[in-house]
N, C-alpha and C positions, 0 to 999 in steps of 0.2 A: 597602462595602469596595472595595480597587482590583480591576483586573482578575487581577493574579496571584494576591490570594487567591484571588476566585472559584475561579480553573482549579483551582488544590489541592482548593479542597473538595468541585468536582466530581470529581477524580480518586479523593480520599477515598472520596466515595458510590459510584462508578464500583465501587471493590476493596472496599464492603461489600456492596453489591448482587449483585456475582460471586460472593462467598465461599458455599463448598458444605459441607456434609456429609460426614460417613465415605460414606453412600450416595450421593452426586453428586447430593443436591437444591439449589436455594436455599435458604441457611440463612434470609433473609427472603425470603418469599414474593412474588411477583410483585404479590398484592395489595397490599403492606404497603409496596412500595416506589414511594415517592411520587414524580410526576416532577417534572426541577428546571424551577424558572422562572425565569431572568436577567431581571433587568428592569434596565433601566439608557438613560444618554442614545444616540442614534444615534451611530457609529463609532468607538465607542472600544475595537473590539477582542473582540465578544461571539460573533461571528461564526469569527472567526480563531482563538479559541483551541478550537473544535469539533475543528479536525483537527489540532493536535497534542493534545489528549487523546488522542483516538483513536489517534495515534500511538505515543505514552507510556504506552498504556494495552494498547496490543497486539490493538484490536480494529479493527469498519468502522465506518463513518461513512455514513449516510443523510440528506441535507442540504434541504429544501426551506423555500421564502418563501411561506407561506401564501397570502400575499395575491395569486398570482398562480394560486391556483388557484379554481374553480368548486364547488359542492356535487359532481356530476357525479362531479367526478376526484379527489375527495376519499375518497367514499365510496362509488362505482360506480354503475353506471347498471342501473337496474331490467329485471327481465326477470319472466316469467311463467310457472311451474311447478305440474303437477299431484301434490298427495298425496294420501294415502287416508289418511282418518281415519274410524277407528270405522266401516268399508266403506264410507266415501263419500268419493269423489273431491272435492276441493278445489284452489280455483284458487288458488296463493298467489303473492306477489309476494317474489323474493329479488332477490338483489344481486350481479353484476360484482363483483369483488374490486377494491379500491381500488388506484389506481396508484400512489399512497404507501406502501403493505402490499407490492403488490407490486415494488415499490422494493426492499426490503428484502430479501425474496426472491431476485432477482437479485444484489443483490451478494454474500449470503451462496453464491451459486452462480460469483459469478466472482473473489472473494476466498479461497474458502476456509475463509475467518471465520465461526461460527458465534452470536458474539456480537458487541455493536455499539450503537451511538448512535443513535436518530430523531432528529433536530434539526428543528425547526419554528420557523422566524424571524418573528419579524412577528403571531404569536398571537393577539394582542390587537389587529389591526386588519383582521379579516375581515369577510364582508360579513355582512348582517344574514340570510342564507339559512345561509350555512356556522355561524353564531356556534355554533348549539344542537353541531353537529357538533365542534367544538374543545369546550365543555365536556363533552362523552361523551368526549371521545377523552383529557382528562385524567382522567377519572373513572375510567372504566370502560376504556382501555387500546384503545382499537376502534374503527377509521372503519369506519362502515355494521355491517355484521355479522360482520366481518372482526376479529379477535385480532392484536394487536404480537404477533410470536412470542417465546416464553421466550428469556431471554439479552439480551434489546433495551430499554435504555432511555430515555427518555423526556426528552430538555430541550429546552427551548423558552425564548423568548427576545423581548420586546416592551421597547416605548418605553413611558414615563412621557406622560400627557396632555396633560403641557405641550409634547411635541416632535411632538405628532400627532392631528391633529385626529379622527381616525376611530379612535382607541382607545376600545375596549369594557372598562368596567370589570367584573373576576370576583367573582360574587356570594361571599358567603362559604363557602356548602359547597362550591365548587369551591377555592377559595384553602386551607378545609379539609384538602383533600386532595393539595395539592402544598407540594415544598420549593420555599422563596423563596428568591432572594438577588439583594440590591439591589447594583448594581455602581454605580460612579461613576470618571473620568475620576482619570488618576496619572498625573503628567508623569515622574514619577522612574522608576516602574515601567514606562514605555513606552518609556523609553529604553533600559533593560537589553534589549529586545526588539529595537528597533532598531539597536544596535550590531549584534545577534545576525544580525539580516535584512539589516545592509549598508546601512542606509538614507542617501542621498546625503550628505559630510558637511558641508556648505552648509546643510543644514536642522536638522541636529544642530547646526552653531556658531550659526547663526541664532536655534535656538528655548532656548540656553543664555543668549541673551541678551534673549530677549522671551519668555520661561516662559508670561505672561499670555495668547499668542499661539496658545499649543498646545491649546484647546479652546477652540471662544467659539459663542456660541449665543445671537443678539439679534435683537428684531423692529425692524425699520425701518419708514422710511415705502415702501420700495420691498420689504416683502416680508420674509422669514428670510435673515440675515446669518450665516455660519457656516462655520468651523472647526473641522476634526477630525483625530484620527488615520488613520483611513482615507485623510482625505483629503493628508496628508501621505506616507504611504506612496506613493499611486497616483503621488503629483505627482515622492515619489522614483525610480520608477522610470522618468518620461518625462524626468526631467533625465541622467537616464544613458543612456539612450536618445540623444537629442538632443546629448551630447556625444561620444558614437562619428562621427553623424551631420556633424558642425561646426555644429548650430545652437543658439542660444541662445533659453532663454525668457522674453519680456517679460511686463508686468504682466496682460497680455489671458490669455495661456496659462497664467499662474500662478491667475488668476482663476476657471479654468473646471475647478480642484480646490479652492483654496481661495477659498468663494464668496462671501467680505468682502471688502470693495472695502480699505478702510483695510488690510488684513492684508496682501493679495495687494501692494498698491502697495510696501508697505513691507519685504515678501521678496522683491520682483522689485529695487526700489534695492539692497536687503543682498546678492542675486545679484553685480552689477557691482561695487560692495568687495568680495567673493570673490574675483572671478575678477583685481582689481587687486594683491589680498593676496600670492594665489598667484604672481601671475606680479613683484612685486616683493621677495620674501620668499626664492622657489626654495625649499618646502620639501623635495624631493627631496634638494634639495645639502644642507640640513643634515644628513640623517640620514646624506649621507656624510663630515658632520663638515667641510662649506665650507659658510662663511657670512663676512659681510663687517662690517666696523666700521661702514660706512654703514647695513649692516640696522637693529644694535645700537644705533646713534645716534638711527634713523628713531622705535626703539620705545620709544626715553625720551623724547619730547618729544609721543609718538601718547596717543591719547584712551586713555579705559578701555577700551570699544567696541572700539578698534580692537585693544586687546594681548589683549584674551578673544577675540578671533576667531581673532587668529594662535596661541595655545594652542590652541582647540578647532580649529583648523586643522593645527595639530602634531598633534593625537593622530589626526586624522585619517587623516592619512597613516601614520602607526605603526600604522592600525589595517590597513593593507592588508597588512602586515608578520606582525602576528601572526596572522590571516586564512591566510596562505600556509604558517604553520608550523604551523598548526592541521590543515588540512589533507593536509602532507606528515608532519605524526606520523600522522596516522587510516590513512592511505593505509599507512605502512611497518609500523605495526602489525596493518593485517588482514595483508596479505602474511605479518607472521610466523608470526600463528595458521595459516596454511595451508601455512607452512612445516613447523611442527609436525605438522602432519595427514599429511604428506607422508615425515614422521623415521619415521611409526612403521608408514604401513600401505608406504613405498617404492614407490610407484604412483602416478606423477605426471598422467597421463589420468585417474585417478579423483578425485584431489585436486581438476584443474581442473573437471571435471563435476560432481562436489557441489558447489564456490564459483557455478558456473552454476544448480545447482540452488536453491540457497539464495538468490541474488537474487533470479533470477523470481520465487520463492515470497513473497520479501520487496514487489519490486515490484507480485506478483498482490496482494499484504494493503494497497498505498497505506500501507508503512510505511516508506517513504523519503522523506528530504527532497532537495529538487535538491541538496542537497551531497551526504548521503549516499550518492544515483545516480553523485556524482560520483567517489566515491573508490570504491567499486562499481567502474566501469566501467574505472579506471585501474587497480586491483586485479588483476580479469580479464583485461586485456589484457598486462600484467607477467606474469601466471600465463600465460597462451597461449605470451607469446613464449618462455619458459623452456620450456615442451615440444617447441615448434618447431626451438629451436638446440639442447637435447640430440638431437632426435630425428636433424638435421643433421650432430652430432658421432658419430653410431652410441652414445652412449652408454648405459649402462643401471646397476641396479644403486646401487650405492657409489660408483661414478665418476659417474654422472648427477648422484646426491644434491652432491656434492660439488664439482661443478660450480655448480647452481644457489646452493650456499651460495656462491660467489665474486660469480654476478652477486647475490647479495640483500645483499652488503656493500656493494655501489654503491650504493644503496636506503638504507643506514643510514648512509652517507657524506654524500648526498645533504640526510638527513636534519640532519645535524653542520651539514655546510653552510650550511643554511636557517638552524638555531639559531643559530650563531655570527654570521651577518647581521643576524640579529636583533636579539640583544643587542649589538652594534655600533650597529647604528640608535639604539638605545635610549639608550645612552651617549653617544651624537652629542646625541638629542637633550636631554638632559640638562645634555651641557657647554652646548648653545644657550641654555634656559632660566637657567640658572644665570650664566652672563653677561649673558644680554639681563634678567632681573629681578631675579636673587640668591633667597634666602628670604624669598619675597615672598606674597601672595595669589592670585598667577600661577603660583608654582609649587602651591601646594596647589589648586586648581584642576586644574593637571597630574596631578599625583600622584589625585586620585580619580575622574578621569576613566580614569585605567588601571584603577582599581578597582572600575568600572562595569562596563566592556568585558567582555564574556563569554569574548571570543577573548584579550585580553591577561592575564587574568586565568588561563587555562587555562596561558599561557605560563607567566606568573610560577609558578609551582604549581611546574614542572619545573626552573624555570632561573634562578639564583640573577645575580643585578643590584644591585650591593652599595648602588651611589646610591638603586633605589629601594626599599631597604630603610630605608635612612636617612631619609627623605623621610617614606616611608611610616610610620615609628616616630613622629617627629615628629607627624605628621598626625592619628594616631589618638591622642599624650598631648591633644594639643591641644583635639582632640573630648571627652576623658575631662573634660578641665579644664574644658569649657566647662559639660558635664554637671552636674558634681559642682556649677558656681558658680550655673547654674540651680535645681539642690535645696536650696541655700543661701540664696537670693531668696525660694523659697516657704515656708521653714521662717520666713524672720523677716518 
């Protein structure tokens, strides 16, 4: 299955595993609940989607790569204690509590969270000292003589043999006693993610056009040739980097994320048509509704190549659009919850102090995304300043209250603002499309690329865009029709 199923059906097991009793037992038994085991190729994502479970799931997250630890640190380190058995003193040999158990420990003491994830990466390629130690620790729940604590479960997560020379295969009564779930690489579903994380959109036009590109995994004569999602991310974030910076990355620094030589050459050439696209294109000026007959001429006579780029180029830039209104709704709508909070108890120092207190509490639980921090911190600091200039104005009471409702209409002004730019762009870019290709396969490429977008799609939801309704209707007979004439192929 892709990666998103997986994460659902860990989330699944995650909320049957938690579910309790009238008395607050586990309704399945710690025994009963088997750990998961990801198995799937290297970086496609198995890793990443650990902390947003966790996230989503409302609990912590304990993360370690096996393979980087020792029997030792695994399972403690032996020490020597005297019992009395049957009146006779006895030398026995116990155990240091393991630094993974108490991993766990610690965070449950600096989160708060009393329930939570062990994630163990790499499982299946420990060394031959530790091996016995991983199959107790799936069995039996226990590095050394140390118990996972109740509430904590168990995934873990290995390559397949063919990606890894040092995997150990699980004999059958350990496989017995875990859930499996085999993951495999989805360009479709990774991109729904990547809109989501922002990921550069040069690599996003790029890999909409070499799809083949976006996982690859080949032995050469020089070694393992290979492409991945991981490593598309990382590489997106050094091009962003590098463009604050003024510098650009050739085939050598594309190389040294994505480690196919054919691949990397041939992202680093599609790099330089990027950066030609944009700067002869101005997609900025379009969404302000300028653009030139010479664009429009350039892109009837341009390759297929070259008009799928300037589409996935256009939504590119739209997507930075809905991005910023995504964020100034999240932003104006916590404010309003705390405007709320603020109607009823009229205690604007206490309002700010719970929103204070609920972050920390939020940020102590790691259940923020760096957006969320972000709209957090822009939140609280809008709440400060509103106690600071009532307090400046002497106000108090019903005249405070009602003052801050003036500055929080600036907030929902603000808000109007962003929308109405928005769907302007949108419509900019729409009349662009509609001139430069008509009802084309340019435009239905448009049109489901906003359909993809996590951020334009949240737009669309709120904010009626008559074109891409139209578009959009269109788009999905056409899908229905293609459906129906498929089921007609296989009936005769």
């Amino acid at each position: 299955m892709h990666i998103k199923r997986a994460k659902q059906e860990i989330e699944d097991t995650i909320e049957a595993y938690l579910m309790k009793d009238d008395q607050g037992r586990y309704l399945i038994p710690a025994i009963r609940q088997r750990p998961i085991l990801l198995m799937g190729p290297p970086g496609i994502g198995k890793t990443q989607i650990m902390e947003q479970v966790a996230r989503e799931c409302g609990i912590a997250l304990v993360s370690y790569t096996i393979t980087h630890h020792t029997r030792q640190s695994a399972v403690g380190l032996p020490f020597i204690r005297e019992k009395t058995y049957q009146g006779q003193k006895k030398s026995v040999t116990e155990y240091t509590m393991s630094e993974i158990i108490a991993s766990v420990y610690e965070k449950m003491e600096t989160t708060g969270l009393k329930e939570g994830i062990l994630f163990i990466d790499e499982i299946n390629c420990v060394s031959e000292t530790l091996a016995p130690t991983m199959l107790q620790f799936l069995q039996c729940k226990t590095f050394g003589n140390q118990q996972v604590p109740e509430g904590w479960i168990i995934v873990a997560a290995g390559n397949p043999p063919e990606y890894n020379k040092s995997v150990r295969e699980f004999d059958v009564v350990t496989l017995d006693r875990i859930k499996r779930i085999d993951v495999e690489e989805n360009y479709e579903v990774w991109k729904e993610y990547a809109y989501r994380v922002q990921i550069h959109p040069a690599i996003l036009a790029y890999l909409e056009l070499r799809r083949e590109y976006f996982y690859r995994m080949e032995t050469t004569v020089d070694g393992r040739a290979f492409a991945t999602a991981r490593g598309w991310e990382d590489l997106s974030h050094l091009l962003k980097a590098y463009e604050k910076l003024g510098k650009q990355a050739d085939r050598e620094v594309v190389h040294q994320y994505i480690q196919h030589w054919k691949i990397a050459k041939d992202f680093a050439n599609y790099l330089e048509l990027y950066r030609k696209y944009r700067k002869d294109y101005g997609f900025e000026k379009i969404l302000e509704g300028v653009y030139s007959s010479r664009s429009l001429e350039q892109l009837k006579y341009a390759s297929f190549d070259e008009r799928l780029s300037v589409v996935n180029m256009l939504n590119g830039q739209l997507a930075g659009k809905f991005l910023e209104w995504t964020r100034t709704d999240r932003y104006v709508s916590l404010l309003y919850d705390y405007l709320k909070k603020y109607r009823e108890i009229m205690d604007l120092p206490a309002v700010i102090k719970n929103a204070v207190e609920v972050y920390e509490k939020l940020r102590k639980a790691e259940q923020l995304t760096r957006q969320d921090d972000r709209i957090w911190n822009r939140t609280l600091e809008t709440l400060e300043q509103y106690g600071k200039q009532t307090a400046a104005e002497h106000l108090e009471g019903e005249a405070a209250f009602a003052r801050v409702k003036e500055w929080f209409q600036q907030a929902v002004d603000l808000r109007q603002q962003v929308t109405e730019a928005t769907l302007a762009s949108l419509d900019h870019a729409f009349d662009f499309m509609e001139d430069a290709f008509g009802d084309s396969q340019e435009m239905v490429a448009f049109v489901a690329e906003l359909n993809t977008n996590y951020y334009s799609v949240a737009f669309l939801k709120e904010n009626d865009c008559d074109k891409y309704y139209r578009y959009n209707k269109k788009l999905l007979f056409d899908e229905q029709r293609q459906e129906i004439l498929e089921e007609l192929e296989e009936l005769t």
